[in-house]
N, CA, C and O atoms as CSV, one atom per row, in Angstrom:
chain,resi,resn,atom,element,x,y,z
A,1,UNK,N,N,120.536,101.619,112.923
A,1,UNK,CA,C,119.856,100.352,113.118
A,1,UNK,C,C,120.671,99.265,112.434
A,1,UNK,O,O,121.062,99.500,111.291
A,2,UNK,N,N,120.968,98.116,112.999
A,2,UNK,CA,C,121.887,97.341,112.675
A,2,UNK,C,C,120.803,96.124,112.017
A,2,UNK,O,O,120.025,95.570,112.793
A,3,UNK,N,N,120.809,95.866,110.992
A,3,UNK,CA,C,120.247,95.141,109.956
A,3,UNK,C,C,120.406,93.690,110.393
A,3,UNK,O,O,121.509,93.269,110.741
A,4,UNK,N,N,119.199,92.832,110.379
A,4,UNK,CA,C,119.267,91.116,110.515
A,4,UNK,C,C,119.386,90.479,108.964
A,4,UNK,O,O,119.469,91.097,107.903
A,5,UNK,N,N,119.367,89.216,109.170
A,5,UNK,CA,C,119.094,88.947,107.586
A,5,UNK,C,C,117.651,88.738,107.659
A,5,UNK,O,O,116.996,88.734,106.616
A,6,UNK,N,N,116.942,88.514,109.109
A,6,UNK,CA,C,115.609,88.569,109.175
A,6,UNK,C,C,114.652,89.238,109.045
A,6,UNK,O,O,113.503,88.826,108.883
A,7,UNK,N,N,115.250,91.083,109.139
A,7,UNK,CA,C,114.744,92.582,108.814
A,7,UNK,C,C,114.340,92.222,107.537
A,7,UNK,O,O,113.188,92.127,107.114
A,8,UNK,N,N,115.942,91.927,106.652
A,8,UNK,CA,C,115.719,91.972,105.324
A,8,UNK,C,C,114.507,90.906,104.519
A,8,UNK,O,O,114.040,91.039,103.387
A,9,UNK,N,N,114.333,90.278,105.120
A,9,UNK,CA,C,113.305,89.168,104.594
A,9,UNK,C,C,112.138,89.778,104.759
A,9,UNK,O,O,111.416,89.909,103.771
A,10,UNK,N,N,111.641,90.362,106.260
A,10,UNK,CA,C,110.832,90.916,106.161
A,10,UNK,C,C,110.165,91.689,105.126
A,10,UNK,O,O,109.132,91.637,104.458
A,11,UNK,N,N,111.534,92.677,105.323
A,11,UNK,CA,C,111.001,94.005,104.459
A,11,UNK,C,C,110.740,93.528,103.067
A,11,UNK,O,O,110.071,94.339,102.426
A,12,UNK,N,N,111.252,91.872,102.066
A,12,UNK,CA,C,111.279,92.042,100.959
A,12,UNK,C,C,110.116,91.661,100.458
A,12,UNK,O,O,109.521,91.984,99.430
A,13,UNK,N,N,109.802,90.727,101.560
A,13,UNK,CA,C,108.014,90.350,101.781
A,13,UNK,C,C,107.265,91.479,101.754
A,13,UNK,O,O,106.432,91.590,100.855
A,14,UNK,N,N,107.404,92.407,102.624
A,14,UNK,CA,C,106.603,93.746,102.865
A,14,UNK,C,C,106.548,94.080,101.394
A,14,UNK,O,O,105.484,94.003,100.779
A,15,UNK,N,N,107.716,94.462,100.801
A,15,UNK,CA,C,107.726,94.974,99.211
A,15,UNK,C,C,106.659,94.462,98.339
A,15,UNK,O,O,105.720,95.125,97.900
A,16,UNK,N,N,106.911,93.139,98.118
A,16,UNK,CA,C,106.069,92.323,97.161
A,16,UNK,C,C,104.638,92.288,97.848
A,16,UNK,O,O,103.656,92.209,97.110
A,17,UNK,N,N,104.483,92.339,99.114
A,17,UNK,CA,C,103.028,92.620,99.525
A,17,UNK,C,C,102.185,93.856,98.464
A,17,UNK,O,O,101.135,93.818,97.822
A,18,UNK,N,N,103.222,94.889,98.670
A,18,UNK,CA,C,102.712,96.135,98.901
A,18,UNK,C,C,102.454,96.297,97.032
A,18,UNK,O,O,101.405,96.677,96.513
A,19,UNK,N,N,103.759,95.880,96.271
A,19,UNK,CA,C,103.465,95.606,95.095
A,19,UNK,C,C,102.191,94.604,94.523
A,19,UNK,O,O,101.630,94.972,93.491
A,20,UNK,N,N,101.821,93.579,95.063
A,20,UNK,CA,C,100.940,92.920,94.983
A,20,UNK,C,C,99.625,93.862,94.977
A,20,UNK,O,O,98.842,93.869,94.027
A,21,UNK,N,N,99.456,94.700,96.200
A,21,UNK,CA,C,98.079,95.515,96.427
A,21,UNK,C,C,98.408,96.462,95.413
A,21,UNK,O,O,97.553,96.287,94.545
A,22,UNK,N,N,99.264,97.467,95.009
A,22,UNK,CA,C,98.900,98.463,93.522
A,22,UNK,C,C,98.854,97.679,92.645
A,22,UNK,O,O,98.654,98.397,91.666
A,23,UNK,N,N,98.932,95.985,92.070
A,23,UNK,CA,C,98.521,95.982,91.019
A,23,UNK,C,C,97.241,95.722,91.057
A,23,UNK,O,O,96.531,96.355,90.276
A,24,UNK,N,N,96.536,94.614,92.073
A,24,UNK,CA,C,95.239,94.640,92.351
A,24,UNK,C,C,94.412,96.166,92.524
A,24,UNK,O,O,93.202,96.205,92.302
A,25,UNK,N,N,95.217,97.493,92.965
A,25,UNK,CA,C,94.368,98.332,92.867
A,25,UNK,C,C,94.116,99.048,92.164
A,25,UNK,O,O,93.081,99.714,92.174
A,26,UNK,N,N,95.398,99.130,90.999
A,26,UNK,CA,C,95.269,99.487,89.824
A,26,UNK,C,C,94.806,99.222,88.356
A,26,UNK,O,O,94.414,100.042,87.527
A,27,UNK,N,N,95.000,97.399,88.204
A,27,UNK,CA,C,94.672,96.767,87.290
A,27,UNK,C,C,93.434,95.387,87.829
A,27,UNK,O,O,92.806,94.617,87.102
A,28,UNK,N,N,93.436,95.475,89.046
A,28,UNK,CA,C,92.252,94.058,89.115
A,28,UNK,C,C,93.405,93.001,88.993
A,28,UNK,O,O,93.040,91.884,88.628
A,29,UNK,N,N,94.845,93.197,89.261
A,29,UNK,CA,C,95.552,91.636,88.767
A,29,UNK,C,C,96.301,91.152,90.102
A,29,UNK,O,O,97.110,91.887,90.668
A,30,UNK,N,N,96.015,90.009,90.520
A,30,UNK,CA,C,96.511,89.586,91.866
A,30,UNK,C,C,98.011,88.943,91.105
A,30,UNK,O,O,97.975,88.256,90.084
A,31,UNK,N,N,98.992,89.234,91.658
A,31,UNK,CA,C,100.281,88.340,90.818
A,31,UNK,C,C,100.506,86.974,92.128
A,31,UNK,O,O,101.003,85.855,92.008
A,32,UNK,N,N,100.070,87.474,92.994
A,32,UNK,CA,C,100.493,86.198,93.877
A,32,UNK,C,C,99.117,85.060,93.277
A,32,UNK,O,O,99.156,83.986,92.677
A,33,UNK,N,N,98.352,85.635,93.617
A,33,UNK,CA,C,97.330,84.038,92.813
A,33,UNK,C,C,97.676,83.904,91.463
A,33,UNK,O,O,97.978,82.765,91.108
A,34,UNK,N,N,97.697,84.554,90.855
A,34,UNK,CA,C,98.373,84.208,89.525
A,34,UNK,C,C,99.698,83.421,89.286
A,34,UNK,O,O,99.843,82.652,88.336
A,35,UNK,N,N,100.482,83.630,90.056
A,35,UNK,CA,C,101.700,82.634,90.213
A,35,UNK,C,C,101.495,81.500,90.954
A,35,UNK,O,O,101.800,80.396,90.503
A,36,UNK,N,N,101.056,81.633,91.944
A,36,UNK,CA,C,100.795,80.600,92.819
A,36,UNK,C,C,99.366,79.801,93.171
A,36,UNK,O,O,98.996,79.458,94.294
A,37,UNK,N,N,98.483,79.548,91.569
A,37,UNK,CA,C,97.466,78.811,91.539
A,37,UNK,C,C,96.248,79.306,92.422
A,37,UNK,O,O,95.765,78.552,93.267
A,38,UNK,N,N,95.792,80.494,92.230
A,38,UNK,CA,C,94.912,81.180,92.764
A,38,UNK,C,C,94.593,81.685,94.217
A,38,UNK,O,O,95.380,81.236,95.051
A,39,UNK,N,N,93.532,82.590,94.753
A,39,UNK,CA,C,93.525,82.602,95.686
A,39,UNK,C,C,93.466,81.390,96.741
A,39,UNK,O,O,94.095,81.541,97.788
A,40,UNK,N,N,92.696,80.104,96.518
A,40,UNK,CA,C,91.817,79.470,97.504
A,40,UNK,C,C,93.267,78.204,97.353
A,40,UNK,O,O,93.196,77.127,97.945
A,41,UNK,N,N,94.670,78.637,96.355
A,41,UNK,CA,C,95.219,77.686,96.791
A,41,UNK,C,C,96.213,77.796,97.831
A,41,UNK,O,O,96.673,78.913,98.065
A,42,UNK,N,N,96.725,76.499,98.681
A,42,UNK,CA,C,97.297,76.587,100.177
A,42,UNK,C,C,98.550,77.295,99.978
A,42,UNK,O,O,99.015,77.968,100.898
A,43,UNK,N,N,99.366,77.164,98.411
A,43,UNK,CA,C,100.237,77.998,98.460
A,43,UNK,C,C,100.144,79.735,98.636
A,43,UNK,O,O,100.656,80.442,99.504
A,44,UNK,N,N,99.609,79.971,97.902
A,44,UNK,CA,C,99.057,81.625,97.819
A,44,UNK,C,C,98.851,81.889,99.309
A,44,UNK,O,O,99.493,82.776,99.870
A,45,UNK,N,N,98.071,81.222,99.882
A,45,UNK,CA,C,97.497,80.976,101.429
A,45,UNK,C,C,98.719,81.453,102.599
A,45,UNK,O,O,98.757,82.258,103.529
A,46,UNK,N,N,99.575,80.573,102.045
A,46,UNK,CA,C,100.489,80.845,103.141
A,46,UNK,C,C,101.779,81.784,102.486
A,46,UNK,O,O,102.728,81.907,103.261
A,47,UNK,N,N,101.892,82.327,101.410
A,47,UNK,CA,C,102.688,83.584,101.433
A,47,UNK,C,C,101.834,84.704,101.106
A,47,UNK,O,O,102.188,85.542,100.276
A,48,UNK,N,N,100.397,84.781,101.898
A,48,UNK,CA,C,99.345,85.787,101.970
A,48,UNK,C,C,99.966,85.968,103.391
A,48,UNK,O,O,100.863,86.741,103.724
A,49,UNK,N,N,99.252,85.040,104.171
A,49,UNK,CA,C,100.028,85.376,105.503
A,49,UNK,C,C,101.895,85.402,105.969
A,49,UNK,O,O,102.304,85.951,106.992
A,50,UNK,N,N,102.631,84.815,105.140
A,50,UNK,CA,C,103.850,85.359,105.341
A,50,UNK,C,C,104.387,86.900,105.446
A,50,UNK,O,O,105.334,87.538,105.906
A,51,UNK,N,N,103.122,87.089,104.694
A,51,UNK,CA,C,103.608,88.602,103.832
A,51,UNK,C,C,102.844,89.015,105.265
A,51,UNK,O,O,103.695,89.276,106.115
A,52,UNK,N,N,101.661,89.128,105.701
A,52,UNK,CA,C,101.054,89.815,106.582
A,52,UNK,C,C,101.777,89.422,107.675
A,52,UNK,O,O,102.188,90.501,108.101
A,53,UNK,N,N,102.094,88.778,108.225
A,53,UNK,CA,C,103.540,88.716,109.550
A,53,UNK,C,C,104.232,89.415,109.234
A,53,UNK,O,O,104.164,90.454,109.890
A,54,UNK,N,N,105.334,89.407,108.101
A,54,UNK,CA,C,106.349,90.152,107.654
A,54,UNK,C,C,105.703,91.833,108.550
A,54,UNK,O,O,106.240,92.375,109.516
A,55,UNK,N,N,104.525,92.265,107.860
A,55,UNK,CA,C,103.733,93.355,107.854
A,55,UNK,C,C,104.203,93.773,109.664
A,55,UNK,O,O,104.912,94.593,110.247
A,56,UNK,N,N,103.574,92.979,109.899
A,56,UNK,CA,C,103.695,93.074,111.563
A,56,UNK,C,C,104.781,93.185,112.041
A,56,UNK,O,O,105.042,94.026,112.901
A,57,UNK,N,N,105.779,92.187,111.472
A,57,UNK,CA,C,106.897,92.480,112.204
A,57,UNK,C,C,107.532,93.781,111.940
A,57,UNK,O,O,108.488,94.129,112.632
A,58,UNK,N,N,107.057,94.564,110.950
A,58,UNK,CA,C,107.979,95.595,109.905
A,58,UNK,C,C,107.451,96.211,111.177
A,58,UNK,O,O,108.420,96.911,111.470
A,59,UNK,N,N,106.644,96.398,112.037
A,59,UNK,CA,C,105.763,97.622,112.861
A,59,UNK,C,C,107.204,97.169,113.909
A,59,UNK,O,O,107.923,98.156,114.059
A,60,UNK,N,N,107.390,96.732,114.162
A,60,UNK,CA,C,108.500,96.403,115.581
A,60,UNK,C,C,110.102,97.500,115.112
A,60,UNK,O,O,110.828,98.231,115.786
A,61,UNK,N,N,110.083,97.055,113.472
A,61,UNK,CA,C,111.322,97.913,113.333
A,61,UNK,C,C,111.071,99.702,113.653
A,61,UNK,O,O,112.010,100.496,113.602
A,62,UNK,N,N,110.095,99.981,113.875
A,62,UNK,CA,C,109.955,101.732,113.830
A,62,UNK,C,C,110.900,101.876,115.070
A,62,UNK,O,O,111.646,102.852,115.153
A,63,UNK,N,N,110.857,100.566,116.373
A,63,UNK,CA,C,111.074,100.991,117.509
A,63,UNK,C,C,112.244,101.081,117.538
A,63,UNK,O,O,112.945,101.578,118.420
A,64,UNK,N,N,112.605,100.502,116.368
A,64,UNK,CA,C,114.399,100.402,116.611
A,64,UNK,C,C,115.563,101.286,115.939
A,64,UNK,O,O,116.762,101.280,116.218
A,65,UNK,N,N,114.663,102.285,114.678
A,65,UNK,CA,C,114.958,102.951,114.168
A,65,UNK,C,C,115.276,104.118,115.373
A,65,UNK,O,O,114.690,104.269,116.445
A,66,UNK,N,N,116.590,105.000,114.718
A,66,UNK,CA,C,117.271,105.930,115.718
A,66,UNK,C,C,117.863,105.811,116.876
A,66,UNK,O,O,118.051,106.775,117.619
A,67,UNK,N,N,118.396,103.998,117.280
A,67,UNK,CA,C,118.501,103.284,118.640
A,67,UNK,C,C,119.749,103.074,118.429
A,67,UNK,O,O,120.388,102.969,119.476
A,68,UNK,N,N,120.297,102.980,117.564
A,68,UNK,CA,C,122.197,102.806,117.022
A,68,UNK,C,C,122.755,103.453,117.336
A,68,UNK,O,O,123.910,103.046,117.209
A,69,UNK,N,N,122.707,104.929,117.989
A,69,UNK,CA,C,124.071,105.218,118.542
A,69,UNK,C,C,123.842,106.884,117.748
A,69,UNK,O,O,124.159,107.839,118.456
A,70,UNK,N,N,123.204,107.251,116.050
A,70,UNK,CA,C,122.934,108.469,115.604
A,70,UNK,C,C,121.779,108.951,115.777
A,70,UNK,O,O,120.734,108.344,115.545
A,71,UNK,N,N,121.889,110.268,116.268
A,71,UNK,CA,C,120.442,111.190,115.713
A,71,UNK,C,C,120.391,112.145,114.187
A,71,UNK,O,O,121.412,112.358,113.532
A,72,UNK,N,N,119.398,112.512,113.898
A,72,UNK,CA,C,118.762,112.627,112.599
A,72,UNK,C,C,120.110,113.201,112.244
A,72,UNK,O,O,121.056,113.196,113.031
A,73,UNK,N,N,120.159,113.755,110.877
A,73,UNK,CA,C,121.018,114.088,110.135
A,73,UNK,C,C,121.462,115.482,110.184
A,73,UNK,O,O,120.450,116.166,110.338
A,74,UNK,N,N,122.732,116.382,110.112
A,74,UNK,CA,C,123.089,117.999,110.392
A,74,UNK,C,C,122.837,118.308,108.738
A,74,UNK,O,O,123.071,117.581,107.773
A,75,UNK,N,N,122.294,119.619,108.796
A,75,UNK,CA,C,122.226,120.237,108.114
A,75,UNK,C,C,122.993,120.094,106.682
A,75,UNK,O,O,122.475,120.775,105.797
A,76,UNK,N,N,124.400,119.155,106.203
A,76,UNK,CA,C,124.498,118.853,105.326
A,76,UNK,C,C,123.791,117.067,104.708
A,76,UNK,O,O,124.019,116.611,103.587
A,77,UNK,N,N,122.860,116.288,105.911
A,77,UNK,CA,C,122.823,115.375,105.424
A,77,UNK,C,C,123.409,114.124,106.256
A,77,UNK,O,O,122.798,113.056,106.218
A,78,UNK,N,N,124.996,114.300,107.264
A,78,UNK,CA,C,125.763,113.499,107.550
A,78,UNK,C,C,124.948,113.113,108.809
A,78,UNK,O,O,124.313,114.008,109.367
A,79,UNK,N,N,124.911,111.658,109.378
A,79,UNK,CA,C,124.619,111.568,110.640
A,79,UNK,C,C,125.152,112.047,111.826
A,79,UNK,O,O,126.365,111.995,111.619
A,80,UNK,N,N,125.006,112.421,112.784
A,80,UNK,CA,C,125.431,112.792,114.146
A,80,UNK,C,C,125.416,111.839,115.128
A,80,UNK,O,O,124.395,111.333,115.593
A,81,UNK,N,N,126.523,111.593,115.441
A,81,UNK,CA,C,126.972,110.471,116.443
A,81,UNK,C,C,126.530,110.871,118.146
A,81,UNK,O,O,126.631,111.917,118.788
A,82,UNK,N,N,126.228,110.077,118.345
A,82,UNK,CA,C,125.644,109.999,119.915
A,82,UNK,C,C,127.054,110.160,120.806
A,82,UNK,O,O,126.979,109.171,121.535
A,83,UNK,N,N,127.987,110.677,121.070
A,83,UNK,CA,C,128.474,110.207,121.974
A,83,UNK,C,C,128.689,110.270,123.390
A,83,UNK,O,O,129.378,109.417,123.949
């Protein structure tokens, strides 16, 4: 799968999403309202939903995974070239 710089944004959003929900599920501590002036403010607001697009778009990369040209890996690990 040949990487965008737009994948990568995604996914780094996805990260900090996902980090965001274990600390809320572990400690009760939201870090995005906490940084960004609580829930009900417009900032938090809109990298709540950045992050949940990101989310969505991350679902589009499954389709593209294994579409480059290798299938899964031989028995030591190395990829196997399509040719």
């Amino acid at each position: 799968m040949r990487s965008r710089p737009f994948d990568w944004t995604a996914l780094t959003l996805v990260i900090i999403g996902a980090i965001n929900w274990g600390l809320v599920g572990l400690f009760k501590f939201d870090l995005i309202a906490t940084l960004f002036g609580g829930m009900e403010s417009w900032l938090s607001r809109i990298i709540y939903v950045l992050i949940g697009l990101a989310g969505l778009y991350c679902l589009s990369l499954f389709g593209k995974m294994g579409h480059d040209g290798y299938h899964s890996p031989d028995q030591y690990g190395n990829p196997v070239r399509n040719e």
